[in-house]
The first five atom37 places (N, CA, C, CB, O) and aatype in JSON, in Angstrom:
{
  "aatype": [20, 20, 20, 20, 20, 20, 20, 20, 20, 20, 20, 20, 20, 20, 20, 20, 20, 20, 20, 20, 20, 20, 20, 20, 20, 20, 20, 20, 20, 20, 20, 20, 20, 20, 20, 20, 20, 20, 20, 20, 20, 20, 20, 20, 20, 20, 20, 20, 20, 20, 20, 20, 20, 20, 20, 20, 20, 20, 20, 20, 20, 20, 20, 20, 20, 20, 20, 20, 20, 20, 20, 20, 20, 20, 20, 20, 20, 20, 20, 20, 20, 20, 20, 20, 20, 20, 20, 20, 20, 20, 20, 20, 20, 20, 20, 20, 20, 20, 20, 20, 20, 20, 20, 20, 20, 20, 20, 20, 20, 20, 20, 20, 20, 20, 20, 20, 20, 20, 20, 20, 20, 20, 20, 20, 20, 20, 20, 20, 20, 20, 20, 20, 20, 20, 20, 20, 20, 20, 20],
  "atom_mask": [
    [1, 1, 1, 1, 1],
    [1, 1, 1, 1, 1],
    [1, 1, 1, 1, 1],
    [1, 1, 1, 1, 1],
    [1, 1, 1, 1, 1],
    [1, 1, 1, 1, 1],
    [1, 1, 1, 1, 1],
    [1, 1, 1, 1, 1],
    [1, 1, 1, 1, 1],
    [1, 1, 1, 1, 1],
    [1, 1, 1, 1, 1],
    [1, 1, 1, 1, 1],
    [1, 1, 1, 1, 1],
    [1, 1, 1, 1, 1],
    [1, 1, 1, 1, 1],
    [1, 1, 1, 1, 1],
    [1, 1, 1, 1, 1],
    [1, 1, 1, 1, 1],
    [1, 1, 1, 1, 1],
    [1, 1, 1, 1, 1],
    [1, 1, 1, 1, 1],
    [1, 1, 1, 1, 1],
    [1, 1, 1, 1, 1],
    [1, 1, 1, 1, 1],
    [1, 1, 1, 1, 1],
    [1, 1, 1, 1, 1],
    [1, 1, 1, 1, 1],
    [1, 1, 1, 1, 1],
    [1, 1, 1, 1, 1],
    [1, 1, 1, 1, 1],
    [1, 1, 1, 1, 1],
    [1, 1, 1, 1, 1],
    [1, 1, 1, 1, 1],
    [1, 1, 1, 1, 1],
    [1, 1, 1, 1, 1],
    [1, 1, 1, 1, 1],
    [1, 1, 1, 1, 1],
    [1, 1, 1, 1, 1],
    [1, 1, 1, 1, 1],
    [1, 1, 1, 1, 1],
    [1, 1, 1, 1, 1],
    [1, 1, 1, 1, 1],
    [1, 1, 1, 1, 1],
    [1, 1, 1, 1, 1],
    [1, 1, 1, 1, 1],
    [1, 1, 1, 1, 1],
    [1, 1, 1, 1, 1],
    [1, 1, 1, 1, 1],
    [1, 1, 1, 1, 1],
    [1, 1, 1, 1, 1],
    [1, 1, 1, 1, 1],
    [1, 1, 1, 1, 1],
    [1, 1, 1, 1, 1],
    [1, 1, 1, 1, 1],
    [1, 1, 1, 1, 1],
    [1, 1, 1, 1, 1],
    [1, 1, 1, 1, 1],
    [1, 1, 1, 1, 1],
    [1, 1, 1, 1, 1],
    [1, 1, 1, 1, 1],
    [1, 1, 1, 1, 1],
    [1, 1, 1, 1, 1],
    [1, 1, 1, 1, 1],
    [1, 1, 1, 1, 1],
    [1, 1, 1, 1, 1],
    [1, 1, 1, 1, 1],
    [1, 1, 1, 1, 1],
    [1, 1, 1, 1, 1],
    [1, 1, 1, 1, 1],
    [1, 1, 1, 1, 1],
    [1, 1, 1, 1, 1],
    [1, 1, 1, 1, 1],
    [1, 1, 1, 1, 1],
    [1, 1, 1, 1, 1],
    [1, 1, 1, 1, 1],
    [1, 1, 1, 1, 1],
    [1, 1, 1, 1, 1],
    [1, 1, 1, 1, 1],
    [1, 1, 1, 1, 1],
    [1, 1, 1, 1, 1],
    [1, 1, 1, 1, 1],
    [1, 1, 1, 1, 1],
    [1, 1, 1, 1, 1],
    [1, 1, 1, 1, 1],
    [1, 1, 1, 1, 1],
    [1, 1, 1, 1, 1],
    [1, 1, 1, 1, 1],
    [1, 1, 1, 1, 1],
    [1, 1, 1, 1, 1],
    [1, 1, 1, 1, 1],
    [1, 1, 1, 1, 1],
    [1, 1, 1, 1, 1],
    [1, 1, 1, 1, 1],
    [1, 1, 1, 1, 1],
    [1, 1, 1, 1, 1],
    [1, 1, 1, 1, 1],
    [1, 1, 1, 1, 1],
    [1, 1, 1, 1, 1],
    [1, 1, 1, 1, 1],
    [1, 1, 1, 1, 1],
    [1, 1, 1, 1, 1],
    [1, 1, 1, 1, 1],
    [1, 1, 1, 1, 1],
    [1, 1, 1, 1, 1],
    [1, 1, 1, 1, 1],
    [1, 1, 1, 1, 1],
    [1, 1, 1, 1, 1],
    [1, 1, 1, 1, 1],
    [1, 1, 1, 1, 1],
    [1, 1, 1, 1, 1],
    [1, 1, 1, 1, 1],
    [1, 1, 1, 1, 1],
    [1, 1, 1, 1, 1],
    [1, 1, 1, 1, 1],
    [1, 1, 1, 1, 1],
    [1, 1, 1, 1, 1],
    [1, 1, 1, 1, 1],
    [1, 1, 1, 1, 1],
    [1, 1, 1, 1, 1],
    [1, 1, 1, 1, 1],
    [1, 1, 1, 1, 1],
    [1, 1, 1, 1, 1],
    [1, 1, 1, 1, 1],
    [1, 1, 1, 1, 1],
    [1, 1, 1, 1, 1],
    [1, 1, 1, 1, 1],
    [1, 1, 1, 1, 1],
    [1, 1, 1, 1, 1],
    [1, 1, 1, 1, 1],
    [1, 1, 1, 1, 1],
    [1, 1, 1, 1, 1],
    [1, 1, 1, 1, 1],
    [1, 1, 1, 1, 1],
    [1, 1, 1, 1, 1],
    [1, 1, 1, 1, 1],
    [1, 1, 1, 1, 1],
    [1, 1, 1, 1, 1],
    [1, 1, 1, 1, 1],
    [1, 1, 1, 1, 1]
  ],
  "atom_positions": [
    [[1.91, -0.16, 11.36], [2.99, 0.11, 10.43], [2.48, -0.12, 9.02], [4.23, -0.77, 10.73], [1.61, -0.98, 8.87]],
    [[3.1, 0.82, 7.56], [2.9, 0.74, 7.04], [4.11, 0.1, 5.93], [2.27, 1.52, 7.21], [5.32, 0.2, 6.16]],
    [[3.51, -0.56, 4.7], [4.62, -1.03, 3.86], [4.78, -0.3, 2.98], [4.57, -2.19, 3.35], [3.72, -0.04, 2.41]],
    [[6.08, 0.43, 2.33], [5.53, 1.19, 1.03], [6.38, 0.81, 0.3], [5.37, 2.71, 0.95], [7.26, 0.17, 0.86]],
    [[6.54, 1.03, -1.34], [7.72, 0.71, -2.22], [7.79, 2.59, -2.82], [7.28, -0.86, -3.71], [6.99, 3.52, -2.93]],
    [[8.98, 2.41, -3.03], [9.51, 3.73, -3.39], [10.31, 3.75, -4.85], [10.49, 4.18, -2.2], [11.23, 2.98, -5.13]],
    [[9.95, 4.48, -5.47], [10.67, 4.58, -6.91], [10.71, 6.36, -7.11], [9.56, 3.63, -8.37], [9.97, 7.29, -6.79]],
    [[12.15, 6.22, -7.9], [12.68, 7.31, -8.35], [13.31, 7.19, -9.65], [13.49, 7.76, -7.46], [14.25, 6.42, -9.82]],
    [[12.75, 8.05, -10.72], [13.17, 7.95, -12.02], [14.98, 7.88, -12.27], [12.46, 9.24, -12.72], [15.47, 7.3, -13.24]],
    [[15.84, 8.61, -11.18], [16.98, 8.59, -11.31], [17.48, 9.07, -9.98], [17.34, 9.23, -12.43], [17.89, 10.22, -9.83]],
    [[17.44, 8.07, -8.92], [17.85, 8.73, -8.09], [19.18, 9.22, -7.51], [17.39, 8.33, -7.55], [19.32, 9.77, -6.41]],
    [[20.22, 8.92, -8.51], [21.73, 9.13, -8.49], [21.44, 10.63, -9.07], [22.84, 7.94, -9.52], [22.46, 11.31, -8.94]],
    [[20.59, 11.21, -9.54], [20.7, 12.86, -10.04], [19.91, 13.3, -8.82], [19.88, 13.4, -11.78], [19.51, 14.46, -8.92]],
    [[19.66, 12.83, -7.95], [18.94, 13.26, -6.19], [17.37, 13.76, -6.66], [20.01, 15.04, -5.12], [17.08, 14.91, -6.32]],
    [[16.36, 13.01, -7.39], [15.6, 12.69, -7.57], [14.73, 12.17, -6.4], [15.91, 12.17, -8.39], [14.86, 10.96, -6.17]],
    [[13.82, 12.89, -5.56], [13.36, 12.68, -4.54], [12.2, 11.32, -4.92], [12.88, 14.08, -3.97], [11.39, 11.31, -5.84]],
    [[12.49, 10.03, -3.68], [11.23, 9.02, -4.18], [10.03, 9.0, -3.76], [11.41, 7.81, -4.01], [9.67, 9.47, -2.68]],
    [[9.32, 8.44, -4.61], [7.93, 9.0, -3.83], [7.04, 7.51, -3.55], [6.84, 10.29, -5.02], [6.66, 6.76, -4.44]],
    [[6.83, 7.31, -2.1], [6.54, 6.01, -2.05], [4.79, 6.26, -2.29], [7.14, 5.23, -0.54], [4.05, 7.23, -2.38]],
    [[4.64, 4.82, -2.32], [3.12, 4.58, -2.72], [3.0, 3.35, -2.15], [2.7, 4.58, -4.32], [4.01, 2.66, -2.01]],
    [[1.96, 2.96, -1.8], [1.34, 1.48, -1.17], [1.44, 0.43, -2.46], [-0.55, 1.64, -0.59], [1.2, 0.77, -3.62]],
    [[1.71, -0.48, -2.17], [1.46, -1.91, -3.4], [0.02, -1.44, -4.18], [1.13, -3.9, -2.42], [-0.81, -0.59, -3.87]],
    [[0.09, -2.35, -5.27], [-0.9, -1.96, -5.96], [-0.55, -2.61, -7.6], [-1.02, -0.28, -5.77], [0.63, -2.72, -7.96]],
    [[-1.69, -3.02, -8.48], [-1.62, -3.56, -9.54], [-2.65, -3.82, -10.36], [-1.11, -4.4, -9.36], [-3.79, -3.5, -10.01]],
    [[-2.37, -4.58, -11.85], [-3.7, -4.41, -12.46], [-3.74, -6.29, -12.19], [-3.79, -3.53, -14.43], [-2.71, -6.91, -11.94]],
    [[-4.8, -6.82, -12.27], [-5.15, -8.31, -12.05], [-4.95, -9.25, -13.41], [-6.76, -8.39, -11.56], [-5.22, -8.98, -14.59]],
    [[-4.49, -10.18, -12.95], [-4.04, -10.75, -14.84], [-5.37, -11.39, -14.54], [-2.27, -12.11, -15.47], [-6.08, -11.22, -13.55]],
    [[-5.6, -12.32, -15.8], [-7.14, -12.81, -16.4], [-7.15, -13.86, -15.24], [-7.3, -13.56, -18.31], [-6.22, -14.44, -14.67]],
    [[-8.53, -13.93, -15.08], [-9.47, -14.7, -13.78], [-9.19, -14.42, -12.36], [-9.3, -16.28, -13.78], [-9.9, -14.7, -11.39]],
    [[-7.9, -13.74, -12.38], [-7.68, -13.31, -10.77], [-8.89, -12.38, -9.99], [-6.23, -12.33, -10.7], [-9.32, -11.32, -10.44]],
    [[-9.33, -13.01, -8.76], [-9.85, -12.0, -7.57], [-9.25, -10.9, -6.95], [-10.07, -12.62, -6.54], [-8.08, -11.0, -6.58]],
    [[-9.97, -9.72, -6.74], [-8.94, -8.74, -6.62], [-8.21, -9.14, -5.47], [-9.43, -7.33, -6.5], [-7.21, -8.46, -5.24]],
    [[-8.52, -10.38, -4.46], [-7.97, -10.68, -3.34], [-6.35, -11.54, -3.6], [-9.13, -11.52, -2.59], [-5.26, -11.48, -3.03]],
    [[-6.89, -12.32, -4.73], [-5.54, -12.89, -5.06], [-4.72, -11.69, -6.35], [-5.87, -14.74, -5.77], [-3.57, -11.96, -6.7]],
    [[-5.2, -10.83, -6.76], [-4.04, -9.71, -7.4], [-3.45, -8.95, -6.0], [-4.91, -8.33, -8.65], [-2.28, -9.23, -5.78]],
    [[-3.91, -8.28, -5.31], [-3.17, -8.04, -3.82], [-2.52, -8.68, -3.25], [-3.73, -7.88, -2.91], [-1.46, -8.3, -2.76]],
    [[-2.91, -9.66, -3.17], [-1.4, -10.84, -2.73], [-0.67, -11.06, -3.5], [-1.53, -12.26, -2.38], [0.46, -11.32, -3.09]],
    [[-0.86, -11.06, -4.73], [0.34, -11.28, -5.83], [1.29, -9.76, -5.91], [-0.46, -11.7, -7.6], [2.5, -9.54, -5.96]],
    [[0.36, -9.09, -5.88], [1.05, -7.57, -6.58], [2.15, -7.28, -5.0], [-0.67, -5.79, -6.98], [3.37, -7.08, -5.02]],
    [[1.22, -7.33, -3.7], [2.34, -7.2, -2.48], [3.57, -8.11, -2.52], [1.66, -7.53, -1.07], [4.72, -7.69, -2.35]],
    [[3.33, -9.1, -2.69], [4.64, -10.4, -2.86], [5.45, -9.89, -3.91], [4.11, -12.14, -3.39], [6.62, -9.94, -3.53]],
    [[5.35, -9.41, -5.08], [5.87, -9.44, -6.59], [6.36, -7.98, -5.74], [4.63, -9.57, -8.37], [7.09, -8.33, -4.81]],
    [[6.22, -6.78, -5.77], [6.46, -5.37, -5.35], [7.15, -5.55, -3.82], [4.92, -4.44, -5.36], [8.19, -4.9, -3.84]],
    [[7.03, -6.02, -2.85], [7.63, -5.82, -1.82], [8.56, -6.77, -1.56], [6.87, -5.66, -0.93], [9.57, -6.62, -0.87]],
    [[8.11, -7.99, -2.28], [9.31, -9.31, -1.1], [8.42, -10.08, -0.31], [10.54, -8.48, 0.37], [8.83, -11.24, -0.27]],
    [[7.16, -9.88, 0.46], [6.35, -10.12, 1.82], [5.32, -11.27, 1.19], [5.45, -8.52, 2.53], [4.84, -11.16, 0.06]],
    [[5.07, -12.3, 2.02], [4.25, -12.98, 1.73], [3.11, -12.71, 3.19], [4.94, -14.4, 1.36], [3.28, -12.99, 4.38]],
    [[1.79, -11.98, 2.4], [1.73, -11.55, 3.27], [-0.22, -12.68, 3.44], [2.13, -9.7, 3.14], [-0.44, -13.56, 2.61]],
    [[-1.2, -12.38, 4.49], [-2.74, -12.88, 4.87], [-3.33, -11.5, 4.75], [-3.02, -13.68, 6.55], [-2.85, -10.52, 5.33]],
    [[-4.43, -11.47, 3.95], [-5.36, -10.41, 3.97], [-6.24, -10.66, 5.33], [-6.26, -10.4, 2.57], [-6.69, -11.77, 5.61]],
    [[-6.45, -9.4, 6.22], [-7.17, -9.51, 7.48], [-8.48, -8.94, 7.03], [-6.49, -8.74, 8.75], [-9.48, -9.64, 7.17]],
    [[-8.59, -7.54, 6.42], [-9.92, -6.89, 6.03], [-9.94, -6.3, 4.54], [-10.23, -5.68, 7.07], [-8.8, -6.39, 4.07]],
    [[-10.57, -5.9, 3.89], [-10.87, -4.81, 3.01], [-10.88, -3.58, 3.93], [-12.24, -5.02, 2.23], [-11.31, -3.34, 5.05]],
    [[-9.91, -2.59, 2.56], [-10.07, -1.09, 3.78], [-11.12, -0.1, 2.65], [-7.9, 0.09, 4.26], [-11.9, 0.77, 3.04]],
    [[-10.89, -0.52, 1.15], [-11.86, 0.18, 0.56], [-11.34, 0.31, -0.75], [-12.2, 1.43, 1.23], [-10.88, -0.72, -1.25]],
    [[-11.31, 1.38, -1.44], [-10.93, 1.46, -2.81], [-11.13, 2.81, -2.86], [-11.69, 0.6, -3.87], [-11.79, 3.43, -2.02]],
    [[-10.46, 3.38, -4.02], [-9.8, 5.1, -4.21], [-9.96, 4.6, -5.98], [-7.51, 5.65, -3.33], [-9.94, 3.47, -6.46]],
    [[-10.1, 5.75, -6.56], [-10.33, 5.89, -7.65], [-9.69, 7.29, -8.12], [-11.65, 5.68, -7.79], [-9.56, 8.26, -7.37]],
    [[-9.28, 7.23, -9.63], [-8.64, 8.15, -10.15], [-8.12, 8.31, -11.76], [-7.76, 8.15, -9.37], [-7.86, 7.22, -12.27]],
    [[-7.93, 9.46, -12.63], [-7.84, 9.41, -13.91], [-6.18, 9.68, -13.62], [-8.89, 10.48, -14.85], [-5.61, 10.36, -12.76]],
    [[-5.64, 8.82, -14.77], [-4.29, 9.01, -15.22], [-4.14, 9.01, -16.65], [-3.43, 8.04, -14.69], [-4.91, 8.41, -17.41]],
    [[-2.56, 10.09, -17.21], [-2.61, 9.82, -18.47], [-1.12, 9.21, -18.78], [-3.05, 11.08, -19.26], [-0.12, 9.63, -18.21]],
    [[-1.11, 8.19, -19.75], [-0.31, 7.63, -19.9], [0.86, 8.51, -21.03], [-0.95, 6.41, -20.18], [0.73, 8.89, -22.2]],
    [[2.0, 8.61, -20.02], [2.94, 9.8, -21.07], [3.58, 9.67, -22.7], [4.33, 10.04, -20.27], [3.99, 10.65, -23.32]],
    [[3.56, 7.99, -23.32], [4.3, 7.88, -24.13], [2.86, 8.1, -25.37], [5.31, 6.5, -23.92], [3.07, 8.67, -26.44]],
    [[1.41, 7.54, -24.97], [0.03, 7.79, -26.16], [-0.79, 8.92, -25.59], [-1.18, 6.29, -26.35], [-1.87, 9.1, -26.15]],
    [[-0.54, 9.58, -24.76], [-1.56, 10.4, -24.1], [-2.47, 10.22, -23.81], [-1.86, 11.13, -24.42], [-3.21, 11.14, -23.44]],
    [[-2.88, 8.83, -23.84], [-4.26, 8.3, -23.24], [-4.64, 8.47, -22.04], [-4.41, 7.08, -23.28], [-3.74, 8.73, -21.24]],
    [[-5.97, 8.4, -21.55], [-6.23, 9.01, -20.33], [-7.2, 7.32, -20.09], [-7.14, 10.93, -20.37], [-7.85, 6.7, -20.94]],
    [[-6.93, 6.91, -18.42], [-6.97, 5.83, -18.25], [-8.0, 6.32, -16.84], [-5.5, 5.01, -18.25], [-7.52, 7.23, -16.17]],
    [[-9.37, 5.77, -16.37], [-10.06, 5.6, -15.09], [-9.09, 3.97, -14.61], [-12.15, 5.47, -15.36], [-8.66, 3.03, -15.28]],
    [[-9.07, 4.33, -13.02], [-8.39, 3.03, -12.6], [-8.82, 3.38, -11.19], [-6.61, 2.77, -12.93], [-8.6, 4.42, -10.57]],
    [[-9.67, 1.99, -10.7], [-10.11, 2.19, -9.36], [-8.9, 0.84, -8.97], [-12.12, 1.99, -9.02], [-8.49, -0.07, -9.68]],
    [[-8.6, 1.19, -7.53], [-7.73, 1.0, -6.81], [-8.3, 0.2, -5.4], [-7.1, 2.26, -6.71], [-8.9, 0.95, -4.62]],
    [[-8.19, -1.15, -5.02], [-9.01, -1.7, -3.82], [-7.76, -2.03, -3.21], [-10.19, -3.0, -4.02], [-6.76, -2.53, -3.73]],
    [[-8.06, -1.51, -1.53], [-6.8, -1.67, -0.68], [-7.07, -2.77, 0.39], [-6.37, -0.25, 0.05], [-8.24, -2.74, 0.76]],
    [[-6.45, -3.56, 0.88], [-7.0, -4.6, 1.88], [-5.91, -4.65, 3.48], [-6.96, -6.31, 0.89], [-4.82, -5.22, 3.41]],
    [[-6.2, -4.25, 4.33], [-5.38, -4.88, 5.65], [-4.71, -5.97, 5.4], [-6.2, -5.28, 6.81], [-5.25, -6.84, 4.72]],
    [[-3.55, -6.12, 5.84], [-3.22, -7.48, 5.6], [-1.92, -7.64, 7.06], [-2.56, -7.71, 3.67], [-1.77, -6.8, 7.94]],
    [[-1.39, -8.53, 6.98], [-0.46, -8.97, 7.84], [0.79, -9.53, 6.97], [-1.12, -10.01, 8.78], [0.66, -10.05, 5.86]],
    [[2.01, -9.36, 7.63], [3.28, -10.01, 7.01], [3.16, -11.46, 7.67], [4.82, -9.15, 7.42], [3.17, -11.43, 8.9]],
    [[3.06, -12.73, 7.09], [3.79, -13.92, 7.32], [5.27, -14.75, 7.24], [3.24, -14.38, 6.84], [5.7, -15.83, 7.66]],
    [[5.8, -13.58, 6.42], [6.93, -13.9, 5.87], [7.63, -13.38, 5.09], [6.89, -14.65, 5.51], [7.88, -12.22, 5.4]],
    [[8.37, -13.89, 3.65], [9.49, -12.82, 2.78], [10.47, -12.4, 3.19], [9.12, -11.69, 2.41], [11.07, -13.03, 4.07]],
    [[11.02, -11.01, 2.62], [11.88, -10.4, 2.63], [11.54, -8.91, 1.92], [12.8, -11.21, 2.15], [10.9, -8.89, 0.87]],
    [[11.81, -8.17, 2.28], [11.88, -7.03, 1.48], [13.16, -7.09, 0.66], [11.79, -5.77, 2.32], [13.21, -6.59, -0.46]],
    [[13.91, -7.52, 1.06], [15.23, -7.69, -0.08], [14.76, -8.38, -1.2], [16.57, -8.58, 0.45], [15.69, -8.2, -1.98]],
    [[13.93, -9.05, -1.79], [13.34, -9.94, -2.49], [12.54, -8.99, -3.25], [12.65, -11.03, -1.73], [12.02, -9.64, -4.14]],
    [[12.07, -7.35, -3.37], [11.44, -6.83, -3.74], [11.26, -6.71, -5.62], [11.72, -5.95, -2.93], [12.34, -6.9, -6.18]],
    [[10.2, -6.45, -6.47], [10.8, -5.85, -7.24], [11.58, -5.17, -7.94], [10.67, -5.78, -7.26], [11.51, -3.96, -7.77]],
    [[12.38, -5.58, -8.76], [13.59, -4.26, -9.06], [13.27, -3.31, -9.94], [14.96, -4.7, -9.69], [14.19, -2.71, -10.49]],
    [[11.31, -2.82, -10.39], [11.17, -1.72, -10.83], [10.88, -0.87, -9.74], [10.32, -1.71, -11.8], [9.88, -0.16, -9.88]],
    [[11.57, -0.78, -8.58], [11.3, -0.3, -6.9], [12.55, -0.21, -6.51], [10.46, -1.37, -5.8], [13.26, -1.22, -6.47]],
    [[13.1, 1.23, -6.08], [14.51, 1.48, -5.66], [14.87, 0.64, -4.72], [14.77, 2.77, -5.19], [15.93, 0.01, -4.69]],
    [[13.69, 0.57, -3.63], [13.43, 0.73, -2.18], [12.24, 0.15, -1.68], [13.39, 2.07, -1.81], [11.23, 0.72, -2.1]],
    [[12.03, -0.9, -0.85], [10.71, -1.0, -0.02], [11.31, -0.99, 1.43], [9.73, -2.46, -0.35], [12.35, -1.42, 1.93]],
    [[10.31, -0.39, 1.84], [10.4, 0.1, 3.47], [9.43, 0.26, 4.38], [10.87, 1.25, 3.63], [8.46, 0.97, 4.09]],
    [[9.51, -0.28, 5.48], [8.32, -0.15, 6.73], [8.6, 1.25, 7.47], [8.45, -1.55, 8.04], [9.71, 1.77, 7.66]],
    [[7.52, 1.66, 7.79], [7.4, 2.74, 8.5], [6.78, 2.75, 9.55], [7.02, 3.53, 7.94], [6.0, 1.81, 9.48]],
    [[6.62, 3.43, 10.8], [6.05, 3.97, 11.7], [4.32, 3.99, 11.47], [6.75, 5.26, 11.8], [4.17, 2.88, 10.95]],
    [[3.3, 4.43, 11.53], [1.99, 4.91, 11.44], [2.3, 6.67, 10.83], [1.17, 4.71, 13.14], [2.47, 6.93, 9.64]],
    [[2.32, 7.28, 11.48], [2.54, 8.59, 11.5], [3.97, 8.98, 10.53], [2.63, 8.99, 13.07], [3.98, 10.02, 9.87]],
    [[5.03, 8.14, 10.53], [5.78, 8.66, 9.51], [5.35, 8.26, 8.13], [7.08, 8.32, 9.73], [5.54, 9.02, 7.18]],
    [[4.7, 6.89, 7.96], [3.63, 6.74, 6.63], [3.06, 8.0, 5.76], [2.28, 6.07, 7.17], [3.14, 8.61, 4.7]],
    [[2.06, 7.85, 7.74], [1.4, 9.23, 6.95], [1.97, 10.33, 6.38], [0.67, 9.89, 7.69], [1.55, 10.8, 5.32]],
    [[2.83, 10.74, 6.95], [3.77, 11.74, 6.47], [4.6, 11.9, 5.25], [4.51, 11.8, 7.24], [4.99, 12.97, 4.77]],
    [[4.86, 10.47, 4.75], [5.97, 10.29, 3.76], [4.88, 9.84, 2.59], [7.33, 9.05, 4.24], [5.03, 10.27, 1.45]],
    [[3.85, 9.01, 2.9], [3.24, 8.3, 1.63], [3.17, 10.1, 0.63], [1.2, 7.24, 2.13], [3.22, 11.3, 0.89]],
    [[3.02, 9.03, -0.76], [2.91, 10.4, -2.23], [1.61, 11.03, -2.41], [3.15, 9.74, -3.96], [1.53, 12.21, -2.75]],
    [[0.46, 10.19, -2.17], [-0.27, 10.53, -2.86], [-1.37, 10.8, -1.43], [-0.49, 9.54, -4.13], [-1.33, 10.15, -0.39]],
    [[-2.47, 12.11, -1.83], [-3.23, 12.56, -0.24], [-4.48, 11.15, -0.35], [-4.27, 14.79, -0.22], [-4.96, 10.84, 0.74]],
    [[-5.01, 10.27, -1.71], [-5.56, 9.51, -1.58], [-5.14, 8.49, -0.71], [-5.79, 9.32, -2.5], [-5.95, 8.03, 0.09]],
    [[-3.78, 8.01, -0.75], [-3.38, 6.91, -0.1], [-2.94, 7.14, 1.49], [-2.29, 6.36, -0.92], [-2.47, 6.23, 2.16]],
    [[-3.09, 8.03, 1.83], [-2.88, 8.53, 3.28], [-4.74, 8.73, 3.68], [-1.7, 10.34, 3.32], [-4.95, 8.66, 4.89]],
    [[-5.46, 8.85, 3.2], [-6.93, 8.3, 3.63], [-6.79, 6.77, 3.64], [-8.21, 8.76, 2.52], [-7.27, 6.31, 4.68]],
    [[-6.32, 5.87, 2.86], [-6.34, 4.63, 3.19], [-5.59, 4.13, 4.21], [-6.11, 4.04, 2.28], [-6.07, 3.16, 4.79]],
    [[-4.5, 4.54, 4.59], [-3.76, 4.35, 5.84], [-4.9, 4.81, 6.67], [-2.28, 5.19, 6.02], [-5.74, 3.93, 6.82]],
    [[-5.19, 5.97, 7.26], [-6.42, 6.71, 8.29], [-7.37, 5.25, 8.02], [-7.36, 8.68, 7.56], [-7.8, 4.67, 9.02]],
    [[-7.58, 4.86, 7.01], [-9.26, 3.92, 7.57], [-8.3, 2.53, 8.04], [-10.92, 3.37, 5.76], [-8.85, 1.8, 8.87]],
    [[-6.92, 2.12, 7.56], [-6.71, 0.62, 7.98], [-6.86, 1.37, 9.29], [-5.18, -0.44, 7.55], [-7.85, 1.1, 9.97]],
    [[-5.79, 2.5, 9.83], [-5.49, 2.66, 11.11], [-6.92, 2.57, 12.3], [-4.74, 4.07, 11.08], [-7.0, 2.36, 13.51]],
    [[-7.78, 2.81, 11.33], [-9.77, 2.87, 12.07], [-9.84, 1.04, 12.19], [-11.65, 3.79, 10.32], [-10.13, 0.47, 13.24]],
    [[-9.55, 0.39, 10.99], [-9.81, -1.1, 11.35], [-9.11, -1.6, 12.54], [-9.41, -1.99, 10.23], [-9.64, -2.26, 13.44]],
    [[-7.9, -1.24, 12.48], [-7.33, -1.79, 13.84], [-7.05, -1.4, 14.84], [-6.52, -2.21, 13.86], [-6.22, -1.89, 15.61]],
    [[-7.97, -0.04, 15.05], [-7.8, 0.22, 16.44], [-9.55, 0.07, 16.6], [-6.9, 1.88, 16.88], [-9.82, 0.17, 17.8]],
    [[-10.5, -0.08, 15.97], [-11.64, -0.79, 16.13], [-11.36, -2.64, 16.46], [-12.48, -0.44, 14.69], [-12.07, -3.08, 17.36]],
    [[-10.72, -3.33, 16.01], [-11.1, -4.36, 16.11], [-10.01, -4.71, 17.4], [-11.15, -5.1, 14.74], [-9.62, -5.88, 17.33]],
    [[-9.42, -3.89, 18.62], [-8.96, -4.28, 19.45], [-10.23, -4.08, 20.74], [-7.62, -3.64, 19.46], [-11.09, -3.19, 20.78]],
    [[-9.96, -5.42, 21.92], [-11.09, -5.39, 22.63], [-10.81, -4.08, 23.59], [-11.37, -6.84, 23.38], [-9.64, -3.74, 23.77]],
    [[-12.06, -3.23, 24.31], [-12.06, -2.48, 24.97], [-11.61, -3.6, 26.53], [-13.42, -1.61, 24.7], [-11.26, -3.07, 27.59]],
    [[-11.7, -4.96, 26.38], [-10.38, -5.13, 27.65], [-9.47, -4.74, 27.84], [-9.8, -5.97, 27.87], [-9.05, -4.28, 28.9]],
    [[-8.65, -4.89, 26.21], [-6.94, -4.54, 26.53], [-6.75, -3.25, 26.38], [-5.8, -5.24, 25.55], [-5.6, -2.83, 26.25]],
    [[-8.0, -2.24, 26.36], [-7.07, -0.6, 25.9], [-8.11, 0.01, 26.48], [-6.68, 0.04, 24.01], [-7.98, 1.23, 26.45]],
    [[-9.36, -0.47, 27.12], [-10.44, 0.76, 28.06], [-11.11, 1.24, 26.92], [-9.61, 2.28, 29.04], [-10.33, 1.46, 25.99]],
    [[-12.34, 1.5, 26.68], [-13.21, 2.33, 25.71], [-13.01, 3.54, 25.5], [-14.38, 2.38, 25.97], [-13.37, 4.14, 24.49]],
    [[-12.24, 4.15, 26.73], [-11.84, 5.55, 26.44], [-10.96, 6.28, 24.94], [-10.99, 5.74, 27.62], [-11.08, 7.29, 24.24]],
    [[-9.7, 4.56, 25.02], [-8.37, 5.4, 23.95], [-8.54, 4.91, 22.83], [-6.67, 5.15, 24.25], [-7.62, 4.61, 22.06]],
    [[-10.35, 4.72, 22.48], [-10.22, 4.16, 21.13], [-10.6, 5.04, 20.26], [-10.92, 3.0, 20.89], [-10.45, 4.93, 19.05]],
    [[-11.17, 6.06, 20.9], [-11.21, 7.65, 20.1], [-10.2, 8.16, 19.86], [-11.8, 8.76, 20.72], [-10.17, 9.25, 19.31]]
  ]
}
């Protein structure tokens, strides 16, 4: 399952939302391990344990109010829920919501962040033993 937060500029004018995975910039001395835990807790509600690194995505954006154009690489990590609330979420976030695997894939915004779902989904169906599922259904 995946976690996503969803924002919509106005969604009372039926403004479709477009979710995206947690994500943030690191305040001064933070590890990107402790900005991911902060940015998931602060954005979703979840206090959550990083299990793996899944990788990092990179990309240019321009910022609409100076027109500046910004590089921003993006590191994503497996993690697990311990706790929270999603009710507890940010309120620059309409909505945070768990999903299915496959409805993730389907719903996440962006085609970068649906490759990062595909590799967690590779971490954890790699790191289950071929006792409990046969070597066959891990392809």
């Amino acid at each position: 399952m995946a976690d996503g937060a969803g924002s919509s500029p106005n969604p009372e004018a039926g403004n479709k939302i477009r979710w995206s995975l947690a994500k943030g910039t690191p305040d001064a001395g933070e590890t990107l391990e402790e900005t991911a835990l902060r940015e998931v807790r602060e954005e979703t509600g979840l206090e959550v344990e990083i299990d793996a690194p899944i990788g990092s995505i990179e990309y240019w954006f321009t910022e609409r109010a100076t027109k500046d154009r910004f590089h921003k690489t993006v590191h994503f990590f497996l993690m697990a829920p311990r706790g929270g609330s999603t009710d507890q979420h940010d309120p620059e976030f309409d909505v945070v919501q768990w999903f299915p695997y496959d409805e993730a894939l389907a719903t996440v915004g962006y085609p970068n962040e649906a490759e990062v779902l595909r590799k967690a989904l590779a971490l954890i169906t790699d790191s289950i033993p071929d006792s409990i599922t046969g070597p066959e259904e891990k392809s």
